[in-house]
N, C-alpha and C positions, 0 to 999 in steps of 0.2 A: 708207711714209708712215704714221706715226699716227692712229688709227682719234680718232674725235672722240666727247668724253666722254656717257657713257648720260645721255639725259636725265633728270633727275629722281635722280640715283644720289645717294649718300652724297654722292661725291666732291665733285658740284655743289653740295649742300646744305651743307658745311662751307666751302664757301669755294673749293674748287679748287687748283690748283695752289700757289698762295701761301699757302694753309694748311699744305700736306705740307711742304712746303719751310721752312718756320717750325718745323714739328716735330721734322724731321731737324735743320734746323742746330742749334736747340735741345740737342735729344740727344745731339750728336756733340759738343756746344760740352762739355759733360760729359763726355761718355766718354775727349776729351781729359787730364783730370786726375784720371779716376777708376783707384785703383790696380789694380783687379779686372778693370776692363774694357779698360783703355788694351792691356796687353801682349796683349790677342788679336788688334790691329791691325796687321801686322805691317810695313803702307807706314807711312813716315816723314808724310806728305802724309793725311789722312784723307778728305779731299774726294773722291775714288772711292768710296769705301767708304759717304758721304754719298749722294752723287748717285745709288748703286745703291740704297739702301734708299727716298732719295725717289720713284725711278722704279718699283720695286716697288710702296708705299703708293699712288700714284697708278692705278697700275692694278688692283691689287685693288679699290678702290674705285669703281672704275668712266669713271677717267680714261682718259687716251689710252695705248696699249698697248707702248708706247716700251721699257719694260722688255723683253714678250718679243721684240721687234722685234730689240734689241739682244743678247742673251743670251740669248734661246729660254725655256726653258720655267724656269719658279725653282729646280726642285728644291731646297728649302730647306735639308731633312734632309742631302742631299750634301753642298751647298756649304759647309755649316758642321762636315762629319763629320771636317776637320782639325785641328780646334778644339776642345779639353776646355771642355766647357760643362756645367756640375754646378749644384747650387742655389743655390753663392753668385755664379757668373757671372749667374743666371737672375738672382738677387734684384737683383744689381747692377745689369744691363739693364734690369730695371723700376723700380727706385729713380731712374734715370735719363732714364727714356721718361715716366715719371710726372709727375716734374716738367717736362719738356719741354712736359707735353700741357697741364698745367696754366697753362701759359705763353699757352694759345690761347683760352681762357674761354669756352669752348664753352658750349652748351645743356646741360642735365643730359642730357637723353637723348643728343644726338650723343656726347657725352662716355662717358657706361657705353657706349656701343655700340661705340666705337674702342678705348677701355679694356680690355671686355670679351674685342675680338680681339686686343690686343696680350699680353695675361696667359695665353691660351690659345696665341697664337705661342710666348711664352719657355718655355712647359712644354713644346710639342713641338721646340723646340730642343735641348732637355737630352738629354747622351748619356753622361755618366758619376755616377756615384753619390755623387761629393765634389767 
């Protein structure tokens, strides 16, 4: 069962679940037609691949824990280590999470704070040098 969101957390403060969920579909509505990022997808169907990043964002932030309930621990660095991910996937991922985010008109401050970790997420994703 889903542990119930920290009170007072980000998660709470942005909105909650229907914010993340605004973010991902956002983002993936993008990475659908973006040529750098589409071919890392490799399901035909991107809606897993959705659902996983929303259930992840929701639990970092302090929502309900559903992510590791279902899939254990993130190991990011693994799960993405199939995948050549270099500067221009990075830049691509954020040219695309950017605009997503912008899509949610956050506060300045909730905004650099999500920002701040999604820009430090795509740099620790990067595993090759082009």
């Amino acid at each position: 069962m889903p542990s119930t969101p920290q009170a007072g957390s980000f998660y709470e403060l942005v909105g909650g679940e229907p914010t993340f969920r605004k973010l991902v579909n956002e983002f993936y509505a993008g990475v659908a037609t973006d040529p750098v990022l589409r071919p890392l997808y490799p399901e035909e169907d991107l809606g897993p691949a959705a659902e996983r990043l929303t259930l992840f964002l929701i639990q970092y932030w302090g929502g309900p824990t559903t992510y590791s309930q279902q899939r254990g621990h993130p190991r990011l660095r693994m799960r993405h280590a199939p995948f050549k991910v270099g500067p221009a996937e990075r830049d691509a991922w954020l040219h695309q999470m950017r605009r997503a985010l912008d899509t949610l008109a956050l506060p300045p401050e909730q905004d650099a704070k999500l920002w701040d970790y999604l820009t430090h997420a795509a740099q620790f994703m990067v595993n090759s040098p082009t």
